[in-house]
N, C-alpha and C positions, 0 to 999 in steps of 0.2 A: 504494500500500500504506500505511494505516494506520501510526504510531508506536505506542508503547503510552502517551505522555503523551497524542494523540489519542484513544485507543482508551478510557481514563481517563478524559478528560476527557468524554465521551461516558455512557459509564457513570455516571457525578454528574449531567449534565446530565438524564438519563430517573429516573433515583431523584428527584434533588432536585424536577424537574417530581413525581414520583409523589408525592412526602412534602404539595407543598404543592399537589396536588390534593385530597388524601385528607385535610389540615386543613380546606381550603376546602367541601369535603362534608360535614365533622361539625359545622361551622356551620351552614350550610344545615339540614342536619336537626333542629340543634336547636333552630334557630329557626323552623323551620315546624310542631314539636312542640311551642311552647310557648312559648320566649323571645322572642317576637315582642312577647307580651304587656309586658313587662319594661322599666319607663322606662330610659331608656341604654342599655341594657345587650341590648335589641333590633335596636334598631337598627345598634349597634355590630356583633352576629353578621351581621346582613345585609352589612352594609360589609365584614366578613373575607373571608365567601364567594364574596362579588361579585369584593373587589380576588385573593382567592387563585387564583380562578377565570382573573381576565386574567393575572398573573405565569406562571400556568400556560404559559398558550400563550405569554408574551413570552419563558420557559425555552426554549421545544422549538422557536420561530422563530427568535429572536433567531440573526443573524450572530456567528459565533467572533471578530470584534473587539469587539465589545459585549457581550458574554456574560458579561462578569466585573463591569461596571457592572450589570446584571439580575440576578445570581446574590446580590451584595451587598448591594443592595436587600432582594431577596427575604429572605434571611439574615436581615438586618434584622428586615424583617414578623414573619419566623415568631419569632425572639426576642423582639420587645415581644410578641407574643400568648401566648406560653408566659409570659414575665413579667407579662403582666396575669390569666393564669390562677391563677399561682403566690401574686399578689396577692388574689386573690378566697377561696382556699383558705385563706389565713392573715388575713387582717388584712378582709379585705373589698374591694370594689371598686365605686365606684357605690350604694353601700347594698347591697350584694347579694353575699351569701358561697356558695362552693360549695361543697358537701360531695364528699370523696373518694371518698366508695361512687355517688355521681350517674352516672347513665349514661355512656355515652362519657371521664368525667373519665380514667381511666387510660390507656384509648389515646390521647387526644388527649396526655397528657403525652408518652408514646412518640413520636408522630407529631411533635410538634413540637423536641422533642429532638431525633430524629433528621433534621428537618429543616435546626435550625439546624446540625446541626454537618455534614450533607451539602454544605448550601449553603456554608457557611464555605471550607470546601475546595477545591468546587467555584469559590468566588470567587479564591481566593489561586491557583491554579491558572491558571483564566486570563487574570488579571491579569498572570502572569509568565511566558505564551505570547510570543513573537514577534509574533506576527500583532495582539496589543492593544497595542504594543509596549513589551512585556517583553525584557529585552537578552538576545540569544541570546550561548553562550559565544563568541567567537573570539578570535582569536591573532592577538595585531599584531607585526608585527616592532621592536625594542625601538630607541630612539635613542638617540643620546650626547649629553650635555651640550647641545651644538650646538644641537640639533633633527634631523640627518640620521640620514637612515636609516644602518647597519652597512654598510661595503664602502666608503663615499661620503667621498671625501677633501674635503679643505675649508682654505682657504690655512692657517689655523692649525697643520695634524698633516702640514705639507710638510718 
């Protein structure tokens, strides 16, 4: 049976896979519609959608020990790309500014927002599993002075 930090932690892992498949496709698209053309800044869309495409599936593969090193990463990715978007809309990036009414520009903000901060979560989460080892609660029995455990006599308390 499932926990619900499991169950949780499940639910972030298919959103965050989703967030940063569905960035990886608005690249893809708009570099097949146009920004291919575009020194740097072409190629650079190809490079997103390609690397968004494989974190995807290292998301929805990756083992629950490792999961939190690929979620982090990820996080990562989708925030420098939101920040070089952010960059492009204000100040320019590459020689090359985008304007807010540009296609895709306001989902892709959505999308990657909600990526990073899916991902974020999803990293801090299970980095502080168990099983990546994260220190689970438990209960030690308390010692004296000594070092022995409580009950345990010791020539000093004869």
């Amino acid at each position: 049976m499932a926990t619900r930090g499991t169950a949780a932690r499940l639910v972030l892992r298919v959103a965050g896979a989703g967030l940063t498949a569905a960035m990886a496709a608005i690249h893809l698209r708009l570099w097949a519609e146009g920004y291919q053309y575009l020194a740097t800044i072409g190629p650079l869309f190809l490079l997103n959608g390609v690397v968004g495409i494989l974190l995807t599936v290292a998301l929805l593969a990756t083992p629950v020990r490792r999961l939190g090193t690929v979620a982090a990463v990820t996080a990562l990715f989708t925030a420098g790309t939101l920040g070089a978007l952010v960059l492009s809309l204000t100040t320019g990036l590459f020689d090359f500014t985008e304007s807010i009414d540009a296609e895709l520009v306001r989902p892709t903000l959505y999308v990657e927002t909600a990526g990073t901060a899916v991902l974020t979560v999803l990293a801090v989460a299970a980095l502080s599993h168990p099983a990546h080892g994260g220190h689970p609660r438990r209960h030690y029995r308390r010692q004296d002075r000594t070092g022995s455990p409580p009950g345990t006599e010791t020539s000093r308390h004869r």
